[in-house]
C-alpha positions as a Python dict, from the first residue, in 0.01 Angstrom:
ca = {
    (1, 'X'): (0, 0, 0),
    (2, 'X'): (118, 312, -117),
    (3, 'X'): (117, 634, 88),
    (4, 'X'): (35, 925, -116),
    (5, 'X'): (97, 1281, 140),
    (6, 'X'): (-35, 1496, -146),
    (7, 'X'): (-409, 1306, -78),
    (8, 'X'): (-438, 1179, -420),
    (9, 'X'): (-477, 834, -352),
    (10, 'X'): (-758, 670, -260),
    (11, 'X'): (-555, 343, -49),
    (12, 'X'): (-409, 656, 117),
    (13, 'X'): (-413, 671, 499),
    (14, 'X'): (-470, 1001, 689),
    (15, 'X'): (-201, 1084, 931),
    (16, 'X'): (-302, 1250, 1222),
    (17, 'X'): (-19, 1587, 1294),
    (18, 'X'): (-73, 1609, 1656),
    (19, 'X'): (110, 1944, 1698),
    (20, 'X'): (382, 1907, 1979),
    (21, 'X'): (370, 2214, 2251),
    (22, 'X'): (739, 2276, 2358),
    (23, 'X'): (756, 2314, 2796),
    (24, 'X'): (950, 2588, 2911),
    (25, 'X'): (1161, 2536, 3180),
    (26, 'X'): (1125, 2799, 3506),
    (27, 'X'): (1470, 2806, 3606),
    (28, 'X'): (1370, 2973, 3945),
    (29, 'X'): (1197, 2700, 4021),
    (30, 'X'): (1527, 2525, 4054),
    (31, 'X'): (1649, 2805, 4243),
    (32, 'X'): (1387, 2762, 4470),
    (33, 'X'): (1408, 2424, 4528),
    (34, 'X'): (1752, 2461, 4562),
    (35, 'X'): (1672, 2715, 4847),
    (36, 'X'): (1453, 2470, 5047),
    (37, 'X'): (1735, 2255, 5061),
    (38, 'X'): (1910, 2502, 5271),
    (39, 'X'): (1939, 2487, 5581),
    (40, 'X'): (1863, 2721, 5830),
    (41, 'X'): (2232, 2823, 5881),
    (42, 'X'): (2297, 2840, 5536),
    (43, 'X'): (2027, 3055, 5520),
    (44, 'X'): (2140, 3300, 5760),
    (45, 'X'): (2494, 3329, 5596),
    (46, 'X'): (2348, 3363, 5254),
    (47, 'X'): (2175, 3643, 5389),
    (48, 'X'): (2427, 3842, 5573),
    (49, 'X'): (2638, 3798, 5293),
    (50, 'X'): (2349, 3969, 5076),
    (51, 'X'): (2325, 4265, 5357),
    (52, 'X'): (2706, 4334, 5342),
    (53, 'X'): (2727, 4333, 4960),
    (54, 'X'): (2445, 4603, 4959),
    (55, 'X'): (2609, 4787, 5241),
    (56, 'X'): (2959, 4820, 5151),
    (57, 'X'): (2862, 5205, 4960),
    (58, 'X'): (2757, 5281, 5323),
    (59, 'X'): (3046, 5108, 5500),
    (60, 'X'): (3283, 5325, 5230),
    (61, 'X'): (3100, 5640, 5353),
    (62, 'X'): (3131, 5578, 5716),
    (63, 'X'): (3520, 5521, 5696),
    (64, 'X'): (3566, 5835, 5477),
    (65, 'X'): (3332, 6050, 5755),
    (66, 'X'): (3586, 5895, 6033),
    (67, 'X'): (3883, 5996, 5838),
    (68, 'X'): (3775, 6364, 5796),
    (69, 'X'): (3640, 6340, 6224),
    (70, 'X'): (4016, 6290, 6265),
    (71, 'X'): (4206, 6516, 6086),
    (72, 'X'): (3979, 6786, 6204),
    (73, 'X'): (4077, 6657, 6563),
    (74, 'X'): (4455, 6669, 6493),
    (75, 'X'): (4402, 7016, 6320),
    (76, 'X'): (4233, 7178, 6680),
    (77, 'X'): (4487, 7000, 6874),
    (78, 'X'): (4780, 7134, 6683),
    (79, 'X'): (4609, 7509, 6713),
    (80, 'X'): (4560, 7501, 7084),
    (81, 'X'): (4774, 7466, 7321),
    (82, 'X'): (4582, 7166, 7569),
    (83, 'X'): (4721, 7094, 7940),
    (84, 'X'): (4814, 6756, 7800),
    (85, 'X'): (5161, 6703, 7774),
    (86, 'X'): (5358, 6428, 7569),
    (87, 'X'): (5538, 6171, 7667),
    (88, 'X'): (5903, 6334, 7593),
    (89, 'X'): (5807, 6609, 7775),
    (90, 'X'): (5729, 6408, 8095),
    (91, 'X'): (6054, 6262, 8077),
    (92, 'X'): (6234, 6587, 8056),
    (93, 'X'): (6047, 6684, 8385),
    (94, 'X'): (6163, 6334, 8560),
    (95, 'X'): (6457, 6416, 8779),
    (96, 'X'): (6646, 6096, 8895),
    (97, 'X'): (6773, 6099, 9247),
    (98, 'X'): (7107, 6000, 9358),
    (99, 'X'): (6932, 5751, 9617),
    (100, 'X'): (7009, 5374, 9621),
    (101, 'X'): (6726, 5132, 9687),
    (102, 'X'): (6830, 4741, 9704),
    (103, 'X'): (6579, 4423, 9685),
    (104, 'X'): (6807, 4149, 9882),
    (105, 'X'): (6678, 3848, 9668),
    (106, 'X'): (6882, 3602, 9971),
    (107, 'X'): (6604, 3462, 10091),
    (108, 'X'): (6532, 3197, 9830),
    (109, 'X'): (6577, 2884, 10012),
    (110, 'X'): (6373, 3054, 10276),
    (111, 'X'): (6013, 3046, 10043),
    (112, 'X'): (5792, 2790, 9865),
    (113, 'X'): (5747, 2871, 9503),
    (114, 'X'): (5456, 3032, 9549),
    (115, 'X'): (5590, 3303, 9751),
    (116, 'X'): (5890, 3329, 9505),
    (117, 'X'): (5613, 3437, 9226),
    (118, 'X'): (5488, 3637, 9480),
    (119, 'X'): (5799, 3797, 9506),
    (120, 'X'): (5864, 3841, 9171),
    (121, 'X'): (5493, 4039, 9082),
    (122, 'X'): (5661, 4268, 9384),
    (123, 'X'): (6000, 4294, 9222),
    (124, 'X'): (5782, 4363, 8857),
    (125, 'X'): (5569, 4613, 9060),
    (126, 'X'): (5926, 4812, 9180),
    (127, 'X'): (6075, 4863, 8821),
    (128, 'X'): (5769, 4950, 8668),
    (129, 'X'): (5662, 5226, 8952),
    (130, 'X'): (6066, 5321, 8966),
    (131, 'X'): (5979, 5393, 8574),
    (132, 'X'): (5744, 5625, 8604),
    (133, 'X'): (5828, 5808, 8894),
    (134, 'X'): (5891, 6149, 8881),
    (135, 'X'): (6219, 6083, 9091),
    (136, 'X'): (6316, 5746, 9004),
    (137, 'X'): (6607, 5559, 9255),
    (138, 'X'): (6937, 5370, 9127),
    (139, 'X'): (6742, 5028, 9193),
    (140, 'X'): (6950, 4686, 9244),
    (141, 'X'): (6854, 4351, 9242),
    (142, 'X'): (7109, 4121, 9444),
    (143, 'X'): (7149, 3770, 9542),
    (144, 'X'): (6965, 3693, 9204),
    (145, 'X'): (6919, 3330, 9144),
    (146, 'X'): (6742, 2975, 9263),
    (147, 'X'): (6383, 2975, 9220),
    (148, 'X'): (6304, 3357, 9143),
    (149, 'X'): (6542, 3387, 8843),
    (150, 'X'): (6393, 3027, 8759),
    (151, 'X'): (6019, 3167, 8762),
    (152, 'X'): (6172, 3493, 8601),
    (153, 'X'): (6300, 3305, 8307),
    (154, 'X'): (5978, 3147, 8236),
    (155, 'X'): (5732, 3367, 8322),
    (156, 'X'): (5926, 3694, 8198),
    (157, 'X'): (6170, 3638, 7988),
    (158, 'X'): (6197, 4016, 7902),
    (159, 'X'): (6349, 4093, 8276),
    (160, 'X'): (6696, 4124, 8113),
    (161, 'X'): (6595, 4398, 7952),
    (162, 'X'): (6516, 4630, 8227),
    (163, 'X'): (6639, 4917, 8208),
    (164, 'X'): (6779, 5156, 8471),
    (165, 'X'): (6824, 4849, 8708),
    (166, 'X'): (7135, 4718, 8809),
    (167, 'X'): (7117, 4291, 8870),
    (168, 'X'): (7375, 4154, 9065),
    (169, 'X'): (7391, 3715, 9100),
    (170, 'X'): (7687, 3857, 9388),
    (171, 'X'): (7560, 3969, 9787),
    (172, 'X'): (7555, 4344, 9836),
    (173, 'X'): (7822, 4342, 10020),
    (174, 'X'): (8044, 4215, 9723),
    (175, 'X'): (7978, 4536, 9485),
    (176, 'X'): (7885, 4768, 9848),
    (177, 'X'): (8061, 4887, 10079),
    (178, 'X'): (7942, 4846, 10459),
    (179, 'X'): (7982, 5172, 10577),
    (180, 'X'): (7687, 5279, 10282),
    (181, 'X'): (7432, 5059, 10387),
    (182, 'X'): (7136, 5048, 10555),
    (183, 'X'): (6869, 4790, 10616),
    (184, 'X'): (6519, 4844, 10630),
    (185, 'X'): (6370, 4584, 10880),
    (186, 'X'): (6048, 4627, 11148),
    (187, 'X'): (6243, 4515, 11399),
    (188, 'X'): (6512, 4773, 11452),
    (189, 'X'): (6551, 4994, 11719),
    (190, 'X'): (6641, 5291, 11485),
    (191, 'X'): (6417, 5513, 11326),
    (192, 'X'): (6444, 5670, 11017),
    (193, 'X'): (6339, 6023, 10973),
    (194, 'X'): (6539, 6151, 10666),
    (195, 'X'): (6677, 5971, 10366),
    (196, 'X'): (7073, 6012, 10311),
    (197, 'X'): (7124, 6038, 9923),
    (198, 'X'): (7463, 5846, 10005),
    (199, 'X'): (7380, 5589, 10149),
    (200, 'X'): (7204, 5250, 9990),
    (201, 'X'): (6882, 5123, 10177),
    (202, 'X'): (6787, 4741, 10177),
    (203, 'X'): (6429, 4594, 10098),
    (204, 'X'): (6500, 4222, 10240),
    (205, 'X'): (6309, 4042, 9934),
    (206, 'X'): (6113, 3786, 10153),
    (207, 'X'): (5770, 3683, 10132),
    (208, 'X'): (5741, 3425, 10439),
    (209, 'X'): (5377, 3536, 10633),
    (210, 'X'): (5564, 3625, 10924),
    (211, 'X'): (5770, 3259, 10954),
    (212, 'X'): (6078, 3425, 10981),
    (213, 'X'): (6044, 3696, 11240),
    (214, 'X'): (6314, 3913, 11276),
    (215, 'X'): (6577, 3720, 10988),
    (216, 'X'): (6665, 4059, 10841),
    (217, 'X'): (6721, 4220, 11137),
    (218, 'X'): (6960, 3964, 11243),
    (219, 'X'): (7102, 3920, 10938),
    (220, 'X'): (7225, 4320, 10945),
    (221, 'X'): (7404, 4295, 11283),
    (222, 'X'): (7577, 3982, 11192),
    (223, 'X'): (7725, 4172, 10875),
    (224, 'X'): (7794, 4493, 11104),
    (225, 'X'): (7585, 4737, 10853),
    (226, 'X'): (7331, 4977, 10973),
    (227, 'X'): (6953, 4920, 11017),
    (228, 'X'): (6663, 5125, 11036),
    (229, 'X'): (6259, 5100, 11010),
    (230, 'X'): (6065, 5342, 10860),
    (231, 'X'): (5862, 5599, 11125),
    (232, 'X'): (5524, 5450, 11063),
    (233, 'X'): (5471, 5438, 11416),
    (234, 'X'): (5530, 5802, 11428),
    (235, 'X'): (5242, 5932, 11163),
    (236, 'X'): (5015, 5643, 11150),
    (237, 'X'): (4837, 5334, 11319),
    (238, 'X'): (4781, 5034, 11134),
    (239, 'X'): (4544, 4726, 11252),
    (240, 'X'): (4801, 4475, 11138),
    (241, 'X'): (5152, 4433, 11150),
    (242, 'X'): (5445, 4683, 11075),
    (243, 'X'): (5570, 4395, 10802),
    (244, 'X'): (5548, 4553, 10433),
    (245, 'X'): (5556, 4424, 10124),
    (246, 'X'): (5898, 4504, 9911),
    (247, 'X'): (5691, 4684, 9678),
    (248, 'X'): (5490, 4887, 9956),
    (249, 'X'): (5805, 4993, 10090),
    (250, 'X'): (5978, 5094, 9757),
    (251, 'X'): (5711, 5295, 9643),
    (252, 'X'): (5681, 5469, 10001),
    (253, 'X'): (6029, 5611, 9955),
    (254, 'X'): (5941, 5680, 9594),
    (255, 'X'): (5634, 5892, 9738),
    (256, 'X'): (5849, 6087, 10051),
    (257, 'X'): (6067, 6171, 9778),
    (258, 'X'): (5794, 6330, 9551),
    (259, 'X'): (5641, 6477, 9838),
    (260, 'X'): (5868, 6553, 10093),
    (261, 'X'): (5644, 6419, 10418),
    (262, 'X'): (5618, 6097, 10550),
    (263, 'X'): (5224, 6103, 10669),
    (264, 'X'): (5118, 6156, 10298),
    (265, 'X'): (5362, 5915, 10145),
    (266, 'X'): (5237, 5626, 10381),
    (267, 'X'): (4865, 5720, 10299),
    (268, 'X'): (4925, 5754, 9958),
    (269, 'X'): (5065, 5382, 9909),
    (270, 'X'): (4939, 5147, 10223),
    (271, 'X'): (4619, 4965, 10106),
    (272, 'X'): (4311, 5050, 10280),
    (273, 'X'): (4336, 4650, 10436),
    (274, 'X'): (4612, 4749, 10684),
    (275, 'X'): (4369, 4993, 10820),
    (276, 'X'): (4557, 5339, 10855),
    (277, 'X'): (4495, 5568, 11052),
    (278, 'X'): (4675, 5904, 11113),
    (279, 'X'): (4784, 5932, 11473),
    (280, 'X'): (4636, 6267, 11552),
    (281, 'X'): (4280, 6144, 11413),
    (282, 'X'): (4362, 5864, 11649),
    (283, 'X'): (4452, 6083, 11956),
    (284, 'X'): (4132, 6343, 11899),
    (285, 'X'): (3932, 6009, 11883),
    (286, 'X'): (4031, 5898, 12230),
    (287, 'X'): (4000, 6254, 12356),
    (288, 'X'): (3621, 6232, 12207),
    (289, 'X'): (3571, 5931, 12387),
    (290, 'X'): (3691, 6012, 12723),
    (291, 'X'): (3505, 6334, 12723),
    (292, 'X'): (3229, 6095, 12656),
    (293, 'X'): (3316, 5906, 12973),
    (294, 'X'): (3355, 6187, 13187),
    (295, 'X'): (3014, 6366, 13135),
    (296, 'X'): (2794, 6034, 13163),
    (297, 'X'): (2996, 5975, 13519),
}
């Protein structure tokens, strides 16, 4: 059987043209589907990601508005002259006094390590208060070794470069002489009123909660040096002992020599804990108190 397409032919079969409608594709839909696949995270960073594209104009604005805030600030500092002062100026003003102070670092055997790092945030305290002090002492460090350079290695390995310190691994009285030194200790007799720029005072570097009573004054009569305790019971009263830290008594000279009295140099630097009290408040008090007495007898 012959096909004839023209229709001629009467064997000829009709052939049905079913026309063929062509599906577009919806690419979003993809995208969306993608999207519900995301999870909630992903979410999130997609759209903070979004939110700083479209903010980075504003982010560019904000820097340049900061930029122009700060060189107008520099431009009215340079025209004015402020009460602030620089740094190099402060250090012109700094005058250095001829005064020795020395942290006797003898004691190590004496201490478990934890007082040794004790000691040693004391010793850090000292240089960095000897820094900035507007009359900073010739400070030494001797005796140096055992445990505290140990802990000093490891825990501050910049130490040996201090400077304006002098560290001696020798006994004071190796690079001293005798007739210059004078140790500060609780337990002297002597009391020290005024500080003799040629002499060089001892801090015994001991942290033992009071284990050791009265080491460093023994120590100083054994060696035949002098020894002296600062006049606290002369200005002040204090609810606990007359023992100081090192650092509480190196920045107490460090204060007496800024200000020239004793009274404000131990209030200035004791910690409220000790409980000072200035001797004449102490006196009227009593006074107060006995009137008291008197007029309810």
């Amino acid at each position: 059987m012959s096909l004839n397409f023209n229709g001629t032919s009467s064997d000829s079969v009709n052939v049905a043209v079913i026309p063929i409608q062509a599906q577009s594709i919806d690419y979003n839909d993809t995208n969306d589907s993608n999207a519900e696949t995301l999870s909630k995270r992903q979410k999130k960073k997609l759209l903070r990601s979004q939110q700083w594209e479209e903010q980075r104009d504003l982010r560019k604005q904000r820097r340049k508005d900061k930029r122009q805030q700060r060189r107008l600030q520099r431009q009215t500092l340079g025209q004015t002259n402020t009460e602030v002062t620089s740094r190099k100026r402060l250090c012109r003003e700094v005058e250095p006094s001829p005064l020795r102070l020395v942290v006797d670092c003898s004691f190590d055997n004496l201490m478990s390590f934890k007082d040794v790092r004790k000691l040693h945030k004391q010793i850090q305290r000292c240089y960095a208060e000897n820094r900035r002090a507007s009359h900073p002492v010739k400070l030494y460090l001797s005796s140096l070794g055992g445990q505290l350079k140990q802990n000093m290695d490891e825990t501050d390995k910049g130490w040996i470069n201090w400077k304006d310190i002098t560290i001696k691994e020798e006994h004071y009285c190796e690079f001293l002489g005798k007739q210059e030194l004078v140790y500060l200790t609780s337990d002297s007799p002597n009391v020290l009123t005024e500080l003799d720029h040629t002499k060089a005072y001892i801090i015994g570097g001991l942290v033992d909660h009071n284990h050791h009573k009265g080491i460093t004054f023994k120590n100083a009569d054994e060696q035949g040096i002098e020894h002296a305790q600062l006049p606290l019971s002369s200005f002040v009263k204090m609810n606990s002992r007359k023992v100081l830290a090192v650092n509480h008594v190196f920045e107490i000279i460090l204060a007496f020599l800024e200000k020239g009295d004793w009274q404000d140099a131990f209030f200035t630097i004791l910690p409220q804990r000790k409980g000072v009290v200035a001797l004449v408040q102490e006196d009227q008090s009593i006074e107060e108190e006995d009137g008291l007495g008197s007029d309810n007898e």
